[in-house]
N, C-alpha and C positions, 0 to 999 in steps of 0.2 A: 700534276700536283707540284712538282717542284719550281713552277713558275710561280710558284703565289706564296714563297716564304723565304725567298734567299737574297734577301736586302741588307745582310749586317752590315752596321756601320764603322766606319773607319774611324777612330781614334783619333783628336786633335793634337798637333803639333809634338811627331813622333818623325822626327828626320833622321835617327841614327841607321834607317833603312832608306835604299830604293822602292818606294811602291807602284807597283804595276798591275795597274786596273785591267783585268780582259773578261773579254763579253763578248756576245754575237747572238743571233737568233737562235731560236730550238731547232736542232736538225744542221746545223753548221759544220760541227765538228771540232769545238773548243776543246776537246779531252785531247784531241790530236797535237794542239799548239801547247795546250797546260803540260802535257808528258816530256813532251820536248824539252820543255823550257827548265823541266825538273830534272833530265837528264842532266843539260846545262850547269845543274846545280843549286837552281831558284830553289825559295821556300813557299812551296806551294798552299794555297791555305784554298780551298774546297768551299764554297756557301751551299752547295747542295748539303755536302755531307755534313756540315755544323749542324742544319737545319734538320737532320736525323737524327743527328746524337741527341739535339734538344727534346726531343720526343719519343726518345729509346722506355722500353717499359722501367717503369718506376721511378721515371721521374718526373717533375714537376709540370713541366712543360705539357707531358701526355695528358696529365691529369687534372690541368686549367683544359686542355684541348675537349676533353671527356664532357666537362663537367661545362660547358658553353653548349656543344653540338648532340651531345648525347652519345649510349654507348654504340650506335649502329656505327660510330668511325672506326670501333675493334674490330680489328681482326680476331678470327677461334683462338689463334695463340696469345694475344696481349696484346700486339704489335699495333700499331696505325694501319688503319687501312685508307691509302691514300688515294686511291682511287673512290672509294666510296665519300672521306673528304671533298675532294677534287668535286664530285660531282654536289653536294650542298652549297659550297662555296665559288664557283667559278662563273656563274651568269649571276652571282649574287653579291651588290656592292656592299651593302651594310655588314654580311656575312664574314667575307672576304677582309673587309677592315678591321672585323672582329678580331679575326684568324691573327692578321697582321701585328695587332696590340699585343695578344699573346704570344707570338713566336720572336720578333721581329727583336723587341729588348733582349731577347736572352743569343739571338745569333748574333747580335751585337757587341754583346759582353767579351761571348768565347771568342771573336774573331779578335778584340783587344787581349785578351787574352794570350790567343798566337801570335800576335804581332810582338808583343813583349815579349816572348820566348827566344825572337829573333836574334842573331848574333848582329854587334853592328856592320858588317861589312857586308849583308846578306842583301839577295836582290829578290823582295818577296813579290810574288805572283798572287795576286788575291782574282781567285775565279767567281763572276759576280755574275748571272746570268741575265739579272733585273738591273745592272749597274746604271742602264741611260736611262730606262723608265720611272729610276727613283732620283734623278737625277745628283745622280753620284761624282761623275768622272771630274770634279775639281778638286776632288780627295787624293787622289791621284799623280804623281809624277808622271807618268807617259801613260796611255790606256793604247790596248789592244784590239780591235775589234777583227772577230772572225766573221765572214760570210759566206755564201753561195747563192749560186742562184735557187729560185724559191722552187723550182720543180726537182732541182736535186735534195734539197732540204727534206722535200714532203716523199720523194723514193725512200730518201733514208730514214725517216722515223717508221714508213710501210714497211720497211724489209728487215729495219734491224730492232725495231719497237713494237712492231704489231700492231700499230696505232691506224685505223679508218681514217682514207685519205680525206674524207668532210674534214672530222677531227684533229687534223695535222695540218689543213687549213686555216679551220679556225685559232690554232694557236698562235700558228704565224699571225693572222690578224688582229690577235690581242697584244703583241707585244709591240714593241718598236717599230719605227716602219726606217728605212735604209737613209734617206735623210738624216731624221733624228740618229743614226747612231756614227753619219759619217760628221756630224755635227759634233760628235763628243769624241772623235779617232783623231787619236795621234798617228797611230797605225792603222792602216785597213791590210790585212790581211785574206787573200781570197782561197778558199778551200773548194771549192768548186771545181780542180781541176785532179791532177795526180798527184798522191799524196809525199812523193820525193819533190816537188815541186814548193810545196808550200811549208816543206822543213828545210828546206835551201835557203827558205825566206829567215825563217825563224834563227838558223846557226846564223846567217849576216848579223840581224836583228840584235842579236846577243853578244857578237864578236865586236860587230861596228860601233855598237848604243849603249846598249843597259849597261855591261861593265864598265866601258870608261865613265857614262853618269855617275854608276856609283862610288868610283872612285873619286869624280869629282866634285860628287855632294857630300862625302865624309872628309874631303880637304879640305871642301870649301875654296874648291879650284874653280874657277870660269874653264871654259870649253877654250881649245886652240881657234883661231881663227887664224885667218890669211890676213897680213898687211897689206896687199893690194884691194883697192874697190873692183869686185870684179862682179859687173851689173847685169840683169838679167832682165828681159821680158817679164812685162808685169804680168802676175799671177793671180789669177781671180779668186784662188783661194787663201789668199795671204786675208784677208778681212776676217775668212770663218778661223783659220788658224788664231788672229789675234783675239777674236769674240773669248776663244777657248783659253789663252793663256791671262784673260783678262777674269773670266770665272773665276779662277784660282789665285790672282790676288786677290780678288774680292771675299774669298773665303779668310785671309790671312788678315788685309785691314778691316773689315768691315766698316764700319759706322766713321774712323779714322778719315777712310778716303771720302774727299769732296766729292769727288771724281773719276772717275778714270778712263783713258781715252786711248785708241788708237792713234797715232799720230804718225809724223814721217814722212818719206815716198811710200814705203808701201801699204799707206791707207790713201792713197791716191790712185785713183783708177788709171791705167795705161801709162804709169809712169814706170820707165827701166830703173831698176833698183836694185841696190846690191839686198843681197834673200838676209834680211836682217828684221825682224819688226823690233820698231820702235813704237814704245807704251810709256804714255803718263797719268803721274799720280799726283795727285794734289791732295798735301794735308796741310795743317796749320800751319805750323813754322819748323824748322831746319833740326831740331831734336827730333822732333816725329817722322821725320823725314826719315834718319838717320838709324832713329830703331826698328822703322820699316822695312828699312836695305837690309838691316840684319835678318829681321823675322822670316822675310821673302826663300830663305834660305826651305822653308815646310814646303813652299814649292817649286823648287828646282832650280832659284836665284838665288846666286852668291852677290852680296855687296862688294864694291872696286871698290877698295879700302885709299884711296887717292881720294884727293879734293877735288873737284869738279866747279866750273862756275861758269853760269853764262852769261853772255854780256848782252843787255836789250838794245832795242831799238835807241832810245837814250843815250844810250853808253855806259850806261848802269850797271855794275856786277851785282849778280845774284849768286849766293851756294847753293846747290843742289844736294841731293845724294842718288848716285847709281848701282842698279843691281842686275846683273849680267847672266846670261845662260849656263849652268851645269850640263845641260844638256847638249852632248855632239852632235844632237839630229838637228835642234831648232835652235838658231840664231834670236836671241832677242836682248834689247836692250830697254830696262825699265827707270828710266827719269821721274824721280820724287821730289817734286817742286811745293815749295813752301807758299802758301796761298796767297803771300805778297808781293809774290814776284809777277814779272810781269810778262816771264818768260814763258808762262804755261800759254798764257792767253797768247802771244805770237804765234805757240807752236800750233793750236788750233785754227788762228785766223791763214796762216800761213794755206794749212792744209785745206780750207776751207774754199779759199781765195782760188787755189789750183785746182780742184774740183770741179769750178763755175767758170777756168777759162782756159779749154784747151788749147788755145795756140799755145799760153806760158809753163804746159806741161811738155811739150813738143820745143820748145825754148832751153828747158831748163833739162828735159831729157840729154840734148846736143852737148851743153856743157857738160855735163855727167862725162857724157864721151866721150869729149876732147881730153879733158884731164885724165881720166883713166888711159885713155891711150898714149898720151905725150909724157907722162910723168910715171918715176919710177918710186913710189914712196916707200918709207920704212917706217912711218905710223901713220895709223890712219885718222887721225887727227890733223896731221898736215893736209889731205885730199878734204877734209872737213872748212878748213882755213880757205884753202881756196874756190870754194864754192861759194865763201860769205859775202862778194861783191853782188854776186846775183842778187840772193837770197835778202839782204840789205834793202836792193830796188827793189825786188816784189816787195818787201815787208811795206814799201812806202805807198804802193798800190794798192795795197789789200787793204791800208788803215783808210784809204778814200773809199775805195768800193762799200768798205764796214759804215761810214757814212751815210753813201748815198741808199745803203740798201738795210740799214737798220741792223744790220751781224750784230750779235754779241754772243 
Protein backbone atom coordinates (compact mmCIF):
# COMPACT_ATOMS: atom_id res chain seq x y z
CA UNK A 1 0.00 0.00 0.00
CA UNK A 2 2.52 2.43 0.81
CA UNK A 3 3.74 2.52 -2.89
CA UNK A 4 0.69 4.05 -4.13
CA UNK A 5 0.58 7.41 -1.79
CA UNK A 6 4.01 8.80 -1.02
CA UNK A 7 4.53 11.30 -3.79
CA UNK A 8 4.54 14.75 -1.56
CA UNK A 9 5.63 17.37 -3.38
CA UNK A 10 8.57 19.59 -2.79
CA UNK A 11 8.00 23.10 -2.30
CA UNK A 12 9.36 25.75 -5.04
CA UNK A 13 12.27 27.86 -4.52
CA UNK A 14 13.30 26.96 -0.68
CA UNK A 15 17.24 27.07 -0.75
CA UNK A 16 17.75 27.90 2.93
CA UNK A 17 18.20 23.99 3.06
CA UNK A 18 20.12 21.20 1.54
CA UNK A 19 17.69 18.83 -0.02
CA UNK A 20 18.32 15.38 -0.36
CA UNK A 21 16.07 13.14 -2.49
CA UNK A 22 16.46 9.18 -1.42
CA UNK A 23 14.74 6.48 -2.90
CA UNK A 24 15.21 2.89 -3.99
CA UNK A 25 13.08 -0.10 -4.84
CA UNK A 26 10.78 -1.82 -2.12
CA UNK A 27 12.92 -4.38 -0.28
CA UNK A 28 16.25 -2.35 -0.66
CA UNK A 29 16.69 -1.11 2.59
CA UNK A 30 16.33 2.70 2.59
CA UNK A 31 15.37 2.89 6.48
CA UNK A 32 19.02 1.52 6.77
CA UNK A 33 20.71 4.83 4.80
CA UNK A 34 17.65 7.27 6.14
CA UNK A 35 18.66 6.20 10.02
CA UNK A 36 22.17 6.81 9.23
CA UNK A 37 21.82 9.91 7.72
CA UNK A 38 19.74 10.94 10.93
CA UNK A 39 22.30 9.90 13.14
CA UNK A 40 24.50 12.22 11.09
CA UNK A 41 21.99 14.75 12.07
CA UNK A 42 19.81 15.24 8.91
CA UNK A 43 16.20 16.33 9.05
CA UNK A 44 14.51 13.40 8.16
CA UNK A 45 11.14 13.86 6.72
CA UNK A 46 9.30 10.08 6.16
CA UNK A 47 6.61 10.20 2.91
CA UNK A 48 5.45 6.87 4.16
CA UNK A 49 4.72 8.17 7.47
CA UNK A 50 3.02 11.78 6.17
CA UNK A 51 0.98 9.44 4.06
CA UNK A 52 -0.33 7.91 7.61
CA UNK A 53 -0.83 10.75 9.61
CA UNK A 54 -2.92 12.01 6.52
CA UNK A 55 -5.32 9.17 7.08
CA UNK A 56 -5.01 8.74 10.87
CA UNK A 57 -8.88 8.43 12.21
CA UNK A 58 -10.73 11.65 12.24
CA UNK A 59 -9.41 13.15 9.85
CA UNK A 60 -10.13 14.42 6.61
CA UNK A 61 -8.04 12.65 4.43
CA UNK A 62 -9.64 9.15 5.95
CA UNK A 63 -12.86 10.44 5.39
CA UNK A 64 -12.72 11.63 1.46
CA UNK A 65 -10.73 8.07 1.49
CA UNK A 66 -14.14 6.37 2.98
CA UNK A 67 -16.42 8.14 1.15
CA UNK A 68 -14.73 7.42 -2.62
CA UNK A 69 -14.13 3.46 -1.90
CA UNK A 70 -16.43 2.59 0.71
CA UNK A 71 -16.41 1.54 4.34
CA UNK A 72 -14.77 -2.17 3.58
CA UNK A 73 -11.18 -0.05 3.66
CA UNK A 74 -12.07 0.17 7.73
CA UNK A 75 -10.51 -1.61 9.67
CA UNK A 76 -12.82 -3.01 13.38
CA UNK A 77 -10.99 -0.15 14.97
CA UNK A 78 -11.38 3.05 12.68
CA UNK A 79 -8.13 2.67 11.22
CA UNK A 80 -7.31 2.29 7.27
CA UNK A 81 -7.06 -1.00 6.31
CA UNK A 82 -4.37 -0.86 3.88
CA UNK A 83 -4.09 -3.85 2.77
CA UNK A 84 -7.72 -4.13 1.90
CA UNK A 85 -7.17 -0.53 -0.04
CA UNK A 86 -4.08 -1.92 -1.58
CA UNK A 87 -5.95 -4.70 -2.91
CA UNK A 88 -9.12 -2.15 -4.84
CA UNK A 89 -6.66 0.07 -5.98
CA UNK A 90 -3.33 -1.56 -7.15
CA UNK A 91 -4.24 -3.47 -10.65
CA UNK A 92 -6.72 -0.48 -10.93
CA UNK A 93 -5.52 2.73 -12.86
CA UNK A 94 -8.65 4.93 -12.73
CA UNK A 95 -8.86 3.84 -8.89
CA UNK A 96 -5.39 4.37 -7.99
CA UNK A 97 -5.55 8.01 -9.69
CA UNK A 98 -8.49 8.36 -7.61
CA UNK A 99 -6.54 7.49 -4.49
CA UNK A 100 -3.79 9.72 -5.63
CA UNK A 101 -6.07 13.10 -5.93
CA UNK A 102 -7.14 12.57 -2.59
CA UNK A 103 -3.95 11.81 -0.66
CA UNK A 104 -1.28 13.17 -2.88
CA UNK A 105 -2.39 17.27 -2.16
CA UNK A 106 -2.44 16.80 1.48
CA UNK A 107 1.20 14.69 1.63
CA UNK A 108 2.21 17.59 -0.20
CA UNK A 109 1.16 20.26 2.07
CA UNK A 110 2.67 18.50 5.35
CA UNK A 111 5.96 17.83 3.65
CA UNK A 112 6.03 21.99 3.03
CA UNK A 113 5.12 22.09 6.03
CA UNK A 114 8.32 20.19 7.32
CA UNK A 115 10.40 21.69 5.17
CA UNK A 116 9.61 25.08 6.69
CA UNK A 117 10.21 24.00 10.16
CA UNK A 118 13.69 23.39 9.03
CA UNK A 119 16.62 25.31 10.65
CA UNK A 120 18.55 27.09 7.72
CA UNK A 121 21.67 25.35 8.00
CA UNK A 122 19.92 21.86 8.20
CA UNK A 123 20.60 19.04 5.66
CA UNK A 124 17.16 17.66 5.08
CA UNK A 125 16.60 14.04 3.85
CA UNK A 126 13.26 13.71 2.31
CA UNK A 127 12.49 9.75 1.99
CA UNK A 128 10.53 9.46 -1.13
CA UNK A 129 9.82 5.93 -2.16
CA UNK A 130 7.92 6.81 -5.58
CA UNK A 131 10.63 9.96 -6.07
CA UNK A 132 11.75 8.65 -9.87
CA UNK A 133 8.26 7.19 -10.88
CA UNK A 134 6.84 10.62 -10.25
CA UNK A 135 9.52 12.03 -11.69
CA UNK A 136 10.58 14.06 -8.92
CA UNK A 137 14.55 14.06 -8.62
CA UNK A 138 15.05 17.71 -10.18
CA UNK A 139 13.48 19.01 -6.87
CA UNK A 140 16.27 17.91 -5.37
CA UNK A 141 19.95 19.05 -4.70
CA UNK A 142 21.79 15.62 -4.81
CA UNK A 143 19.18 12.36 -4.81
CA UNK A 144 20.26 9.02 -3.12
CA UNK A 145 19.38 5.99 -4.54
CA UNK A 146 19.31 2.63 -2.60
CA UNK A 147 19.54 -0.82 -4.37
CA UNK A 148 20.11 -4.48 -4.15
CA UNK A 149 20.08 -7.06 -6.15
CA UNK A 150 16.24 -8.09 -6.98
CA UNK A 151 16.51 -11.73 -5.27
CA UNK A 152 17.83 -10.28 -2.07
CA UNK A 153 15.09 -7.55 -2.21
CA UNK A 154 12.30 -10.38 -2.69
CA UNK A 155 14.25 -12.69 0.51
CA UNK A 156 13.66 -9.54 2.33
CA UNK A 157 10.19 -8.54 1.95
CA UNK A 158 9.58 -12.84 2.45
CA UNK A 159 11.45 -12.91 5.77
CA UNK A 160 10.88 -9.59 7.28
CA UNK A 161 7.31 -8.68 5.52
CA UNK A 162 5.55 -11.83 5.24
CA UNK A 163 4.91 -10.87 1.84
CA UNK A 164 4.37 -14.14 -1.00
CA UNK A 165 7.28 -14.15 -3.10
CA UNK A 166 4.61 -13.85 -6.62
CA UNK A 167 3.67 -10.54 -4.50
CA UNK A 168 7.13 -9.22 -3.95
CA UNK A 169 7.65 -9.71 -7.43
CA UNK A 170 5.15 -8.19 -8.65
CA UNK A 171 5.95 -4.93 -6.72
CA UNK A 172 9.34 -4.95 -7.86
CA UNK A 173 7.73 -4.98 -11.33
CA UNK A 174 5.42 -2.15 -10.80
CA UNK A 175 7.76 0.27 -9.75
CA UNK A 176 10.98 1.68 -11.24
CA UNK A 177 13.13 -0.57 -13.30
CA UNK A 178 17.25 0.08 -12.41
CA UNK A 179 17.82 2.15 -15.46
CA UNK A 180 15.24 4.65 -14.68
CA UNK A 181 16.56 5.24 -11.29
CA UNK A 182 20.26 5.24 -12.14
CA UNK A 183 19.01 7.91 -14.58
CA UNK A 184 17.73 10.09 -11.64
CA UNK A 185 21.22 9.08 -9.04
CA UNK A 186 23.39 11.40 -8.05
CA UNK A 187 24.25 8.54 -5.62
CA UNK A 188 23.81 4.91 -6.15
CA UNK A 189 24.30 3.42 -3.23
CA UNK A 190 24.32 -0.60 -3.10
CA UNK A 191 22.76 -2.33 0.00
CA UNK A 192 23.07 -5.75 -1.24
CA UNK A 193 25.98 -6.61 0.59
CA UNK A 194 26.87 -6.14 4.60
CA UNK A 195 25.39 -3.62 6.29
CA UNK A 196 28.83 -1.91 7.85
CA UNK A 197 29.68 -1.82 4.37
CA UNK A 198 27.20 0.42 2.96
CA UNK A 199 27.21 2.79 6.34
CA UNK A 200 31.00 3.32 5.48
CA UNK A 201 29.48 4.54 2.22
CA UNK A 202 26.99 6.78 3.82
CA UNK A 203 29.59 8.42 6.94
CA UNK A 204 32.00 9.29 3.51
CA UNK A 205 28.81 10.56 1.75
CA UNK A 206 28.09 12.87 4.66
CA UNK A 207 31.65 13.93 5.71
CA UNK A 208 32.93 14.39 1.99
CA UNK A 209 29.45 15.93 0.29
CA UNK A 210 26.42 16.94 2.02
CA UNK A 211 28.02 19.08 4.66
CA UNK A 212 30.42 20.96 2.66
CA UNK A 213 27.23 21.51 -0.10
CA UNK A 214 25.50 22.80 2.56
CA UNK A 215 27.79 24.98 3.67
CA UNK A 216 28.31 26.14 0.38
CA UNK A 217 24.90 26.75 -0.75
CA UNK A 218 24.06 28.85 2.41
CA UNK A 219 27.33 31.05 1.45
CA UNK A 220 26.67 30.91 -1.82
CA UNK A 221 30.26 29.49 -2.05
CA UNK A 222 31.40 27.59 -5.39
CA UNK A 223 33.07 24.26 -4.57
CA UNK A 224 37.18 24.24 -4.38
CA UNK A 225 38.50 23.16 -7.35
CA UNK A 226 42.19 22.35 -8.53
CA UNK A 227 44.13 25.10 -10.69
CA UNK A 228 45.53 22.50 -12.57
CA UNK A 229 43.58 20.86 -15.66
CA UNK A 230 43.97 17.53 -14.76
CA UNK A 231 42.10 15.37 -17.74
CA UNK A 232 40.66 12.13 -17.50
CA UNK A 233 39.45 9.40 -19.83
CA UNK A 234 36.29 10.09 -21.21
CA UNK A 235 33.22 8.95 -19.31
CA UNK A 236 30.33 7.60 -20.78
CA UNK A 237 28.32 8.74 -18.06
CA UNK A 238 29.16 12.27 -18.16
CA UNK A 239 26.00 12.83 -20.83
CA UNK A 240 23.36 11.02 -18.38
CA UNK A 241 25.09 13.08 -15.37
CA UNK A 242 24.64 16.36 -17.65
CA UNK A 243 20.93 15.11 -18.97
CA UNK A 244 20.27 15.13 -14.86
CA UNK A 245 21.75 18.51 -13.94
CA UNK A 246 20.20 20.02 -16.99
CA UNK A 247 16.44 18.84 -15.42
CA UNK A 248 16.96 20.88 -12.77
CA UNK A 249 17.63 24.13 -14.48
CA UNK A 250 14.97 23.55 -16.41
CA UNK A 251 12.80 23.45 -13.45
CA UNK A 252 14.26 26.93 -12.30
CA UNK A 253 14.10 28.69 -15.93
CA UNK A 254 11.49 27.34 -17.56
CA UNK A 255 9.87 28.93 -20.34
CA UNK A 256 13.16 31.77 -19.91
CA UNK A 257 15.37 29.21 -21.37
CA UNK A 258 15.61 29.05 -25.25
CA UNK A 259 17.53 26.34 -24.67
CA UNK A 260 19.75 24.37 -22.93
CA UNK A 261 22.44 22.26 -24.00
CA UNK A 262 25.31 20.11 -22.97
CA UNK A 263 28.33 21.49 -24.42
CA UNK A 264 32.23 21.24 -23.82
CA UNK A 265 34.56 18.13 -23.96
CA UNK A 266 32.57 16.36 -21.98
CA UNK A 267 29.65 16.10 -24.38
CA UNK A 268 32.00 14.86 -26.78
CA UNK A 269 32.27 11.30 -26.97
CA UNK A 270 35.99 9.90 -26.34
CA UNK A 271 37.49 13.08 -25.62
CA UNK A 272 39.95 13.24 -22.38
CA UNK A 273 38.55 16.07 -20.23
CA UNK A 274 39.02 17.48 -17.17
CA UNK A 275 35.51 15.84 -15.09
CA UNK A 276 33.94 19.38 -15.28
CA UNK A 277 30.59 19.49 -17.37
CA UNK A 278 30.05 22.34 -19.12
CA UNK A 279 26.07 23.44 -19.67
CA UNK A 280 24.50 26.34 -21.72
CA UNK A 281 21.75 28.55 -21.43
CA UNK A 282 20.28 30.72 -23.76
CA UNK A 283 17.92 33.51 -22.74
CA UNK A 284 17.21 36.74 -24.14
CA UNK A 285 19.47 39.15 -23.28
CA UNK A 286 22.28 39.86 -20.47
CA UNK A 287 19.60 40.92 -17.55
CA UNK A 288 17.96 37.54 -17.86
CA UNK A 289 20.95 36.09 -17.94
CA UNK A 290 21.99 37.56 -14.89
CA UNK A 291 18.96 36.80 -12.67
CA UNK A 292 19.24 33.23 -13.84
CA UNK A 293 22.88 32.97 -12.27
CA UNK A 294 21.35 34.18 -9.35
CA UNK A 295 18.04 31.91 -9.33
CA UNK A 296 20.21 28.72 -10.24
CA UNK A 297 21.26 29.00 -6.68
CA UNK A 298 17.41 26.39 -5.80
CA UNK A 299 19.68 24.10 -7.60
CA UNK A 300 22.80 23.82 -6.20
CA UNK A 301 24.54 26.80 -8.58
CA UNK A 302 26.19 29.76 -7.17
CA UNK A 303 26.56 32.71 -9.80
CA UNK A 304 30.74 33.90 -10.20
CA UNK A 305 29.81 37.33 -9.16
CA UNK A 306 33.00 38.45 -11.92
CA UNK A 307 32.26 39.53 -15.38
CA UNK A 308 32.88 37.05 -17.96
CA UNK A 309 33.03 37.65 -21.82
CA UNK A 310 33.67 35.76 -24.66
CA UNK A 311 35.14 36.67 -27.69
CA UNK A 312 33.52 35.03 -31.12
CA UNK A 313 34.72 33.97 -34.00
CA UNK A 314 34.65 37.88 -35.33
CA UNK A 315 36.48 39.14 -32.66
CA UNK A 316 33.35 40.38 -31.07
CA UNK A 317 32.91 40.51 -27.17
CA UNK A 318 30.00 39.14 -25.75
CA UNK A 319 28.92 39.30 -21.73
CA UNK A 320 27.78 36.18 -20.39
CA UNK A 321 26.71 35.31 -16.96
CA UNK A 322 28.14 32.05 -15.02
CA UNK A 323 27.02 29.91 -12.41
CA UNK A 324 29.19 27.36 -10.81
CA UNK A 325 28.76 24.08 -8.54
CA UNK A 326 27.93 24.10 -4.71
CA UNK A 327 28.41 20.84 -4.90
CA UNK A 328 32.03 19.11 -3.87
CA UNK A 329 30.87 15.75 -5.72
CA UNK A 330 29.87 17.35 -9.19
CA UNK A 331 32.11 19.68 -11.04
CA UNK A 332 29.93 21.84 -13.39
CA UNK A 333 29.90 25.02 -15.11
CA UNK A 334 26.76 26.76 -16.34
CA UNK A 335 27.12 29.61 -19.26
CA UNK A 336 24.08 31.89 -19.61
CA UNK A 337 24.32 33.36 -22.95
CA UNK A 338 22.11 36.09 -24.20
CA UNK A 339 20.42 35.04 -27.34
CA UNK A 340 22.39 37.51 -29.54
CA UNK A 341 25.51 36.33 -29.20
CA UNK A 342 27.09 34.35 -31.26
CA UNK A 343 28.86 32.56 -28.71
CA UNK A 344 26.24 29.91 -27.89
CA UNK A 345 25.99 28.96 -31.53
CA UNK A 346 29.95 28.29 -31.71
CA UNK A 347 29.88 26.37 -28.49
CA UNK A 348 27.35 23.92 -30.35
CA UNK A 349 28.80 23.89 -33.86
CA UNK A 350 32.09 23.58 -32.05
CA UNK A 351 30.84 20.34 -30.26
CA UNK A 352 29.04 19.19 -33.15
CA UNK A 353 31.75 19.54 -35.61
CA UNK A 354 34.07 17.16 -33.02
CA UNK A 355 31.43 14.64 -32.75
CA UNK A 356 31.47 14.04 -36.77
CA UNK A 357 35.32 13.81 -36.85
CA UNK A 358 37.35 11.69 -34.91
CA UNK A 359 40.72 12.22 -35.91
CA UNK A 360 40.15 16.21 -34.54
CA UNK A 361 39.12 14.66 -31.15
CA UNK A 362 42.24 12.59 -31.21
CA UNK A 363 44.10 16.05 -32.34
CA UNK A 364 42.77 18.17 -29.95
CA UNK A 365 42.82 15.34 -27.09
CA UNK A 366 47.03 15.64 -27.69
CA UNK A 367 46.99 19.28 -27.16
CA UNK A 368 44.93 18.89 -24.04
CA UNK A 369 48.10 16.83 -23.07
CA UNK A 370 50.77 18.77 -24.01
CA UNK A 371 49.67 21.74 -21.98
CA UNK A 372 48.64 19.89 -18.98
CA UNK A 373 51.76 18.29 -18.86
CA UNK A 374 54.41 21.15 -19.92
CA UNK A 375 52.72 23.91 -18.10
CA UNK A 376 52.26 24.75 -14.45
CA UNK A 377 49.26 27.08 -14.27
CA UNK A 378 47.66 29.08 -11.32
CA UNK A 379 44.21 29.85 -13.16
CA UNK A 380 42.66 28.01 -15.17
CA UNK A 381 41.78 30.35 -17.44
CA UNK A 382 45.26 30.74 -18.64
CA UNK A 383 45.16 26.59 -19.73
CA UNK A 384 41.78 27.93 -21.38
CA UNK A 385 43.90 30.82 -23.37
CA UNK A 386 46.10 28.52 -24.61
CA UNK A 387 43.99 26.17 -26.01
CA UNK A 388 42.21 29.11 -28.16
CA UNK A 389 44.81 28.60 -31.21
CA UNK A 390 43.30 25.37 -31.85
CA UNK A 391 40.10 25.81 -31.05
CA UNK A 392 40.12 29.16 -33.48
CA UNK A 393 41.10 26.67 -36.55
CA UNK A 394 38.50 24.09 -35.71
CA UNK A 395 35.98 26.87 -35.27
CA UNK A 396 36.99 27.88 -39.11
CA UNK A 397 36.27 24.09 -40.10
CA UNK A 398 33.30 23.53 -38.48
CA UNK A 399 31.76 26.99 -40.15
CA UNK A 400 32.60 25.13 -43.73
CA UNK A 401 31.52 21.60 -42.77
CA UNK A 402 28.02 23.75 -41.25
CA UNK A 403 27.84 24.74 -45.01
CA UNK A 404 28.53 21.91 -46.91
CA UNK A 405 26.17 19.85 -44.61
CA UNK A 406 23.47 22.17 -43.78
CA UNK A 407 24.25 22.26 -39.52
CA UNK A 408 22.34 24.84 -37.81
Amino acid sequence: MAVLVNDGAVPAKMVAMLRVGLTGGIGAGKSTIANRLAEHGAVLIDSDQIAREVVEPGSAGLAEVVDAFGGEVLAADGTLDRPALGRLVFADDAARTRLNGILHPRIGARTAELMAEAAPDAIVVHDVPLLVENGMWANYHVVLVVDAPEQTRIDRLVSSRGMPEEDARARIRAQATEEQRRRAADVWLNNGSTRDLVLAEVDALWADRLVGFEGNLRLRRAAARDSQPMLCTSDPNWPTQAARQIDRINVVAGERAHRVDHIGSTAVPGLAAKDVLDLQVVVSDLAAANRLADELIDVGLVRNSEGFTDTAQDGTEWDKALAVNADPGRAVNCHIRPADSPAWREALLLRDWLREHPEQVTAYADIKRQLAERNRYTRMDDYATDKTPFLRAALRRAEDWAKETGWR
